[in-house]
Backbone bond lengths (Angstrom), bond angles and torsions (degrees), N, CA, C in turn:
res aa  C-N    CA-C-N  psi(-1)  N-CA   C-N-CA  omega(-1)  CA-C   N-CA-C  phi
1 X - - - 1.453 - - 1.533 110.37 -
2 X 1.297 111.45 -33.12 1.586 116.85 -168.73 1.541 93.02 -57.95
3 X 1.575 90.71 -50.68 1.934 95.11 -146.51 1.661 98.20 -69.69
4 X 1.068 119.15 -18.44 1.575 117.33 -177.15 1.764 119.05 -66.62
5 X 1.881 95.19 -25.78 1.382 100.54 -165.24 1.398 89.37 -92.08
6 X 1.354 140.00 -27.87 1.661 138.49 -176.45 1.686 103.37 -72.18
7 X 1.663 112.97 -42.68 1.305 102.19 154.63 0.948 153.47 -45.82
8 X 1.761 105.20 -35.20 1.617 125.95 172.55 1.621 109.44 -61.42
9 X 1.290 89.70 -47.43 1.447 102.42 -168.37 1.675 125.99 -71.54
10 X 1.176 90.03 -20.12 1.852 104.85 -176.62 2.058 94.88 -87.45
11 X 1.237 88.74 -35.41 1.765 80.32 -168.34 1.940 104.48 -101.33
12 X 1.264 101.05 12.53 2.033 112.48 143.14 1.052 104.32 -79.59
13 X 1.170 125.76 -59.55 1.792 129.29 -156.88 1.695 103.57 -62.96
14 X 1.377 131.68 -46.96 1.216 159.09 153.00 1.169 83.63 -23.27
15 X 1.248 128.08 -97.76 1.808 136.25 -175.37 1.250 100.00 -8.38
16 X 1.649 109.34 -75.24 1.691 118.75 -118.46 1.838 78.32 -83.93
17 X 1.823 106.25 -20.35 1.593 91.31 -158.33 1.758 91.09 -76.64
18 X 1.210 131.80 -61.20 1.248 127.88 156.81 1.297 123.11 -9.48
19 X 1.203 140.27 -47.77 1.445 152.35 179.14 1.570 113.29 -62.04
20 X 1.627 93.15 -32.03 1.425 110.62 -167.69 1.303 116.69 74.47
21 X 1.302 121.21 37.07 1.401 118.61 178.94 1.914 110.08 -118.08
22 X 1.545 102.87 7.46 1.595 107.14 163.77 1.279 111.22 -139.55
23 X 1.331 123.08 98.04 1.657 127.34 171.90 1.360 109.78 -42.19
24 X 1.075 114.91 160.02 1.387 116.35 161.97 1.580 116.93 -103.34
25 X 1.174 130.54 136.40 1.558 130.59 -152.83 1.815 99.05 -68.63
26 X 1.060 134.99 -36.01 0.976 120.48 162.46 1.243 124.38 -47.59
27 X 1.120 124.84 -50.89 1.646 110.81 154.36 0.879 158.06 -85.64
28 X 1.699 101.07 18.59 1.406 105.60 161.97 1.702 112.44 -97.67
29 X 1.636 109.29 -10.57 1.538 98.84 158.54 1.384 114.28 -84.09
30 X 1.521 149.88 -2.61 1.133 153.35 140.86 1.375 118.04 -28.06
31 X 1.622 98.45 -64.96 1.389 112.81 175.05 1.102 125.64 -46.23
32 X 1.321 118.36 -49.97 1.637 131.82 -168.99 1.606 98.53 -80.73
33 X 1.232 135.32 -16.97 1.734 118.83 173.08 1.397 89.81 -86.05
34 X 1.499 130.06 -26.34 0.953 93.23 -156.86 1.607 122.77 -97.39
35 X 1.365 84.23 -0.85 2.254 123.64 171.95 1.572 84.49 -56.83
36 X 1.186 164.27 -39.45 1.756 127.55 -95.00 1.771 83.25 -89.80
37 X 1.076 116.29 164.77 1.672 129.46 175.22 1.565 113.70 -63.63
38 X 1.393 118.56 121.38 1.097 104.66 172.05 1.473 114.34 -85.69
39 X 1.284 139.71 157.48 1.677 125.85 -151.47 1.812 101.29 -146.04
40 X 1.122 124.77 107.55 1.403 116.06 178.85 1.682 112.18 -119.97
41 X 1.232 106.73 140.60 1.584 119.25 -172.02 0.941 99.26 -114.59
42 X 1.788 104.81 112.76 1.459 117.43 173.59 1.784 106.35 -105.20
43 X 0.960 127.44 141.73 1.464 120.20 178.19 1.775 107.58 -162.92
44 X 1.081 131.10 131.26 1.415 163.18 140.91 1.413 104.64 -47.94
45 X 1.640 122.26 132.89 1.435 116.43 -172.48 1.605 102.64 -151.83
46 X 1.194 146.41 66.67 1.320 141.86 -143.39 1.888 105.80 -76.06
47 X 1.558 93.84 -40.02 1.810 102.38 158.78 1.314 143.13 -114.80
48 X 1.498 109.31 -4.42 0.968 136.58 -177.77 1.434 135.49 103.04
49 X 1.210 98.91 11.18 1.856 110.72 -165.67 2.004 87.68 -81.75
50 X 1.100 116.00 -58.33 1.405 133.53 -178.55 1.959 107.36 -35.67
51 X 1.406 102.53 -40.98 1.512 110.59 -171.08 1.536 99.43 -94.11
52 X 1.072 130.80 -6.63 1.648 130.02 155.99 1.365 123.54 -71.94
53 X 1.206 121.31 -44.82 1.476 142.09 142.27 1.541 98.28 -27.97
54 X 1.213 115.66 -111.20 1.247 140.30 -172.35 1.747 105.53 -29.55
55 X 1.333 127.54 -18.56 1.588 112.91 162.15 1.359 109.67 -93.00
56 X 1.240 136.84 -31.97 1.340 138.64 165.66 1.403 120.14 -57.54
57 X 1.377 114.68 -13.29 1.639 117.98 178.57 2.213 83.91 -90.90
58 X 0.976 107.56 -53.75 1.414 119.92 -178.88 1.555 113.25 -35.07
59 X 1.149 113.38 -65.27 1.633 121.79 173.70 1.426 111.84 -54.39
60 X 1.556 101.38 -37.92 1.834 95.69 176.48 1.240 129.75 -74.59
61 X 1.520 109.10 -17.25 1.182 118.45 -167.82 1.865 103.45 -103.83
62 X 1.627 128.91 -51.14 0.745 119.71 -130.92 1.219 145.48 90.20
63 X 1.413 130.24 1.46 1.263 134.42 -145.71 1.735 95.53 -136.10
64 X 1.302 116.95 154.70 1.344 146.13 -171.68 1.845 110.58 -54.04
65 X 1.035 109.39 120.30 1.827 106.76 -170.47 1.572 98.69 -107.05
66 X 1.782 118.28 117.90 1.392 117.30 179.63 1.595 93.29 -127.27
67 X 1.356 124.75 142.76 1.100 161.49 -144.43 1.560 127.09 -142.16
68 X 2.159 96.02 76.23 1.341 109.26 -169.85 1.534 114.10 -45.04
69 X 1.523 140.94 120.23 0.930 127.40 166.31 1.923 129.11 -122.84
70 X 1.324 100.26 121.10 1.857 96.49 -156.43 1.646 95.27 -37.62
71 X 1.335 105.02 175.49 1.448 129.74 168.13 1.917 107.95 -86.15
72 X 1.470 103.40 -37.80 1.403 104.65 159.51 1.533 121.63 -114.38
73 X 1.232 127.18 102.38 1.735 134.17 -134.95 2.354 76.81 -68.90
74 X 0.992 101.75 164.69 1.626 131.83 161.78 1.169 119.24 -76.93
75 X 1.313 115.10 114.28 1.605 109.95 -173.69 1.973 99.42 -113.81
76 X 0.970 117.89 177.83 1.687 130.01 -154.74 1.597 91.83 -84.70
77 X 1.664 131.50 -20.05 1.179 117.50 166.80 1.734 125.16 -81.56
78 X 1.601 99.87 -24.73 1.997 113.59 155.06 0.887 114.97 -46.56
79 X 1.498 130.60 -31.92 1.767 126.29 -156.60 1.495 95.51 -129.79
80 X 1.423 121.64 13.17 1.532 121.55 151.68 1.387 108.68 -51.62
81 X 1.631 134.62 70.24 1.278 102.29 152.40 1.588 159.28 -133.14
82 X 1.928 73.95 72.66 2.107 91.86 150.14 1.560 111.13 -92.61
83 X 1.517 111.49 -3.43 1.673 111.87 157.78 1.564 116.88 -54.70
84 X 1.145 145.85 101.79 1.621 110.33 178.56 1.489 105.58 -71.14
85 X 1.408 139.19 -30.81 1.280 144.66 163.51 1.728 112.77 -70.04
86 X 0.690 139.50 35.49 1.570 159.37 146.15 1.419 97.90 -52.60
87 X 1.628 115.87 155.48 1.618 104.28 162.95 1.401 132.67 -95.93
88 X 1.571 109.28 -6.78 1.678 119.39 143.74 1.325 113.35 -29.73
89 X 1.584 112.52 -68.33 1.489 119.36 -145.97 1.698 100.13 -79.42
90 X 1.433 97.00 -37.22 1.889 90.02 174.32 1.694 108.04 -65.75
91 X 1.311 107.90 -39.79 1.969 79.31 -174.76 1.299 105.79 -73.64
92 X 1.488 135.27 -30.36 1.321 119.00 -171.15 1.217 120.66 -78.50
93 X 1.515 121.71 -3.26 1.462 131.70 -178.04 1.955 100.45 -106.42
94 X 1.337 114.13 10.49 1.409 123.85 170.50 1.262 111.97 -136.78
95 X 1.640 109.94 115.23 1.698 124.66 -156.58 2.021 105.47 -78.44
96 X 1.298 106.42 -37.64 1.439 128.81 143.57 1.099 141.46 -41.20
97 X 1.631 107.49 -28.21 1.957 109.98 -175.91 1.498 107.33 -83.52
98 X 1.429 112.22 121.68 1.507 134.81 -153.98 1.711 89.67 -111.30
99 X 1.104 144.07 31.45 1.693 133.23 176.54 1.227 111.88 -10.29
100 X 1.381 118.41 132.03 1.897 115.91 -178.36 1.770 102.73 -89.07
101 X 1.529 95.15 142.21 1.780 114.07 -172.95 2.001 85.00 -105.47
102 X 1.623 75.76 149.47 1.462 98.67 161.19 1.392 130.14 -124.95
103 X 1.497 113.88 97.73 1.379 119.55 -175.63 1.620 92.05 142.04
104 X 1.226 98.27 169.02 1.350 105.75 179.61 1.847 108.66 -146.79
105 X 0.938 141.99 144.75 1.651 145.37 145.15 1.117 125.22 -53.01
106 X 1.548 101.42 97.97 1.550 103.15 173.90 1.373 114.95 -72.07
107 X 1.559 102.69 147.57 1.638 143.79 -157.60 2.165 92.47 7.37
108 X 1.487 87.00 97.47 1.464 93.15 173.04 1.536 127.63 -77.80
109 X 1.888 98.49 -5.37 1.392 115.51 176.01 1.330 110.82 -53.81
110 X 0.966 141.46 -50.35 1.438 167.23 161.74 1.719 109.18 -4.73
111 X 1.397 106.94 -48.55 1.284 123.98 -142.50 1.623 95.08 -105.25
112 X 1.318 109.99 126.35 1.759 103.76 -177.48 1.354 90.02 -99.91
113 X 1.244 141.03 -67.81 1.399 136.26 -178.13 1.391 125.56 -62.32
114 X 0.925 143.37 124.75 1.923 136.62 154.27 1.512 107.75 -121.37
115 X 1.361 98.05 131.27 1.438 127.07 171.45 1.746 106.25 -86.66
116 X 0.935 121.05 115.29 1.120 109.32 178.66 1.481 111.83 -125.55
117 X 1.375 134.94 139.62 1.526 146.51 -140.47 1.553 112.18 -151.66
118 X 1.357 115.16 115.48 1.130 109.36 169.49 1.516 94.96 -139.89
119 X 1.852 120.71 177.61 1.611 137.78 161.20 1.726 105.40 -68.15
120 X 1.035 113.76 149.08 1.642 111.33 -179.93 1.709 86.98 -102.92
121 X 1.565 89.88 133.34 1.605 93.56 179.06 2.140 91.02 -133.49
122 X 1.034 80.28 119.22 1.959 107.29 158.67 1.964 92.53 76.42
123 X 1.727 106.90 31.78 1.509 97.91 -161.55 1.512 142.32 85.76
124 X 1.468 101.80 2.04 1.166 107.20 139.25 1.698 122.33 175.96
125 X 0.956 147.91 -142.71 1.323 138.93 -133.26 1.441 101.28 -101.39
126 X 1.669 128.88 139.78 1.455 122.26 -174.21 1.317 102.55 -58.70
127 X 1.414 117.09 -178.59 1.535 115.55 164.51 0.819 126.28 -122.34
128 X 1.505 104.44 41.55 1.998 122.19 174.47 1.888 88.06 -104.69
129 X 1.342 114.29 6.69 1.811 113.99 170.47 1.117 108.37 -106.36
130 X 1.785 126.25 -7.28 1.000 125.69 175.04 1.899 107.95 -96.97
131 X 0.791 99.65 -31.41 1.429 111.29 164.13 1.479 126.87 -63.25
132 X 1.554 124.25 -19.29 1.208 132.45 -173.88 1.640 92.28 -109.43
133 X 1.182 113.08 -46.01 1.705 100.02 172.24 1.874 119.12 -78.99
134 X 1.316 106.03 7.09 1.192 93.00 164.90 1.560 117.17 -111.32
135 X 1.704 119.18 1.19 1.211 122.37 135.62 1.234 143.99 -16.74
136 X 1.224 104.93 -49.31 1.664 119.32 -159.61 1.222 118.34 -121.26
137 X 1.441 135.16 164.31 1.192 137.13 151.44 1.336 140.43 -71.53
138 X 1.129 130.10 59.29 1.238 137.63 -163.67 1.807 122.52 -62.92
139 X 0.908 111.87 -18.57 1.435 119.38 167.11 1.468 111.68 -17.24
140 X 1.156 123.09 118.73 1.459 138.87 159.15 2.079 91.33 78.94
141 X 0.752 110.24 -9.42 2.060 96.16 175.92 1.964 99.14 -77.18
142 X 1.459 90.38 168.88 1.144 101.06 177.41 1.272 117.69 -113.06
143 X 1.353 136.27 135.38 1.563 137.67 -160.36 1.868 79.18 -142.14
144 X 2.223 75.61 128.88 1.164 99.00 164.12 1.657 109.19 -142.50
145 X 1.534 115.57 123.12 1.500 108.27 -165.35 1.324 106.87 -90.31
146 X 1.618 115.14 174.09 1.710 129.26 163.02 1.371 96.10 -147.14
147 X 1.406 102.25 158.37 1.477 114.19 167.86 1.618 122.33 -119.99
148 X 1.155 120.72 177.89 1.836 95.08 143.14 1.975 85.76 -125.53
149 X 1.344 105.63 -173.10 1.373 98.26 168.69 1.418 92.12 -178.53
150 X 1.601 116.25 157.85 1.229 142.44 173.36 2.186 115.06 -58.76
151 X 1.390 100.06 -24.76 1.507 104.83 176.68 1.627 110.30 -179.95
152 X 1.283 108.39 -37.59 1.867 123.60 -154.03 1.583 73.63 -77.72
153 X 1.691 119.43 135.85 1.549 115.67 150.47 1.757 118.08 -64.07
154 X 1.529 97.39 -166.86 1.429 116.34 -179.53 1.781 117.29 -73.52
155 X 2.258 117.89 -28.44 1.220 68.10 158.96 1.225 146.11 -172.79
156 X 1.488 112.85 97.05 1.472 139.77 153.95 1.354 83.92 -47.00
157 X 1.339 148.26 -52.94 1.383 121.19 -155.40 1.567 143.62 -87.77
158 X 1.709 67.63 -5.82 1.995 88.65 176.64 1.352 137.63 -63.97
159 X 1.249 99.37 -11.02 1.897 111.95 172.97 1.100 102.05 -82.08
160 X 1.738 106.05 -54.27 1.811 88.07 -171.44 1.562 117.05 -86.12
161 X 1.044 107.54 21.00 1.819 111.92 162.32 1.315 110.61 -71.96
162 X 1.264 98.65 -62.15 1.651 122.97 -172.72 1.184 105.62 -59.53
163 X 1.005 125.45 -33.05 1.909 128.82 177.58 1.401 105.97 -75.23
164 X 1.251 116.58 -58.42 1.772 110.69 161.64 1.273 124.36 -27.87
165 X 1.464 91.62 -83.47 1.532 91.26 -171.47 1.435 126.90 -85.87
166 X 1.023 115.92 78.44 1.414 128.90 151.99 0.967 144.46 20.60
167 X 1.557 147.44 36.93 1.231 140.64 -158.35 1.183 114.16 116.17
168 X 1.288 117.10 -25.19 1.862 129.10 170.03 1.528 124.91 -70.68
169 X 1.303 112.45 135.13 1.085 105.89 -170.48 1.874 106.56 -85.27
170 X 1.418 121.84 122.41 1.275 124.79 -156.25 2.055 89.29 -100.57
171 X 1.051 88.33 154.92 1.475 104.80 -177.75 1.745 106.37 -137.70
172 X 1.402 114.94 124.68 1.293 99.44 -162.49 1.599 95.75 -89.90
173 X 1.263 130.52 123.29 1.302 128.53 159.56 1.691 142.65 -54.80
174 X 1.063 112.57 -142.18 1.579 113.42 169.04 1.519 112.39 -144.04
175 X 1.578 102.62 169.44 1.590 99.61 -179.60 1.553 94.05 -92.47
176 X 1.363 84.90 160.81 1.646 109.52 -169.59 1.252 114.97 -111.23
177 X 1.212 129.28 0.34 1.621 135.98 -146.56 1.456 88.66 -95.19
178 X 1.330 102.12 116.50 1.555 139.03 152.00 1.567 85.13 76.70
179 X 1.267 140.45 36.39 1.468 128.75 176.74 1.641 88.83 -82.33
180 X 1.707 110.16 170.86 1.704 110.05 170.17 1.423 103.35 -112.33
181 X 1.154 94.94 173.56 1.952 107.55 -155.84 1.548 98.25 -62.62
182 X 1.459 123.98 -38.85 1.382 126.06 170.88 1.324 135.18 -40.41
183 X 1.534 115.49 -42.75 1.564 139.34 134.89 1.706 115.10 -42.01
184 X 1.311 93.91 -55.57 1.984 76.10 -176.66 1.227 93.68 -84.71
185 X 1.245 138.60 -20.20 1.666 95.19 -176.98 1.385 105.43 -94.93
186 X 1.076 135.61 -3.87 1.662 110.45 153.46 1.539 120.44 -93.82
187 X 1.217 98.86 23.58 1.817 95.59 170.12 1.547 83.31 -113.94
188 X 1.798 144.49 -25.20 1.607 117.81 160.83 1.230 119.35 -58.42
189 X 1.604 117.96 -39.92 1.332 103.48 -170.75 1.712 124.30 -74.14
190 X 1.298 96.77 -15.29 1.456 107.88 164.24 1.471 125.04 -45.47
């Protein structure tokens, strides 16, 4: 009688594993290395304070560092701005001005997380970040921003993140300016 019910029972399990309705634990730790997040750091840096940030999120994370760069780079008379005619002050005073990037992110499908990083200029995010998130398909990734900035926080910039990117779930971040890597990496692992 015993052995009939260990029989029964071995050739259920057989079933249900066949059915696919009982993993076998080996593959569900398979699964999970093979789940791990892929993590990409996108960030905009007009002087470089922004790309200091953006490697310290990098080291904490592990994850891939890409480096929006205009199609016409920013020179120190663009970011004059006590110019009001400067070319800072015209795109940020035009809700429309899309600045052209050069380069692109290969297969961004890849990537479940993006960090994305820019300088806060006039209060909030240039719109060469609106231009790189309106690149892509963002549907179902997760966007989480940082800034560094001169005073204005991170966010004035959260609408027009969220309007960019498309379908992504946006997470408004923090400024990063002059924080130490010890701080950002327990505000990534958070």
């Amino acid at each position: 009688m015993k052995r009939k019910c260990i029989l029964w029972i071995n050739l259920f399990l057989v079933f249900m594993l066949v059915a696919g309705l009982v993993v076998p634990h080996t593959s569900i730790k398979a699964e999970a290395k093979t789940k791990k997040k892929q993590v990409l750091i996108v960030y905009f840096s007009a002087t470089g304070t922004t790309k200091s940030a953006a490697k310290k999120i990098k080291k904490a994370t592990g994850g891939k560092l890409y480096q929006i760069k205009a199609a016409e780079p920013y020179t120190s008379e663009d970011l004059d701005y006590n110019n009001e005619n400067c070319r800072a002050n015209k795109e940020q005073n035009n809700e429309n001005a899309r600045p052209g990037i050069s380069g692109k992110v290969k297969n961004i499908r890849k990537y479940d997380l993006i960090f994305v990083g820019f300088p806060i200029w006039w209060g909030k995010e240039p719109m060469i970040i609106r231009t790189f998130l309106e690149s892509y398909n963002l549907e179902g990734k997760k966007v989480v921003t940082f800034c560094t900035s001169g005073g204005s926080g991170i966010s004035g910039s959260t609408d027009g993140i969220k309007t960019a990117a498309k379908g992504a779930e946006v997470i408004e971040g923090k400024d990063l300016t002059d924080v130490p890597y010890k701080s950002v990496q327990k505000w990534v692992n958070q």
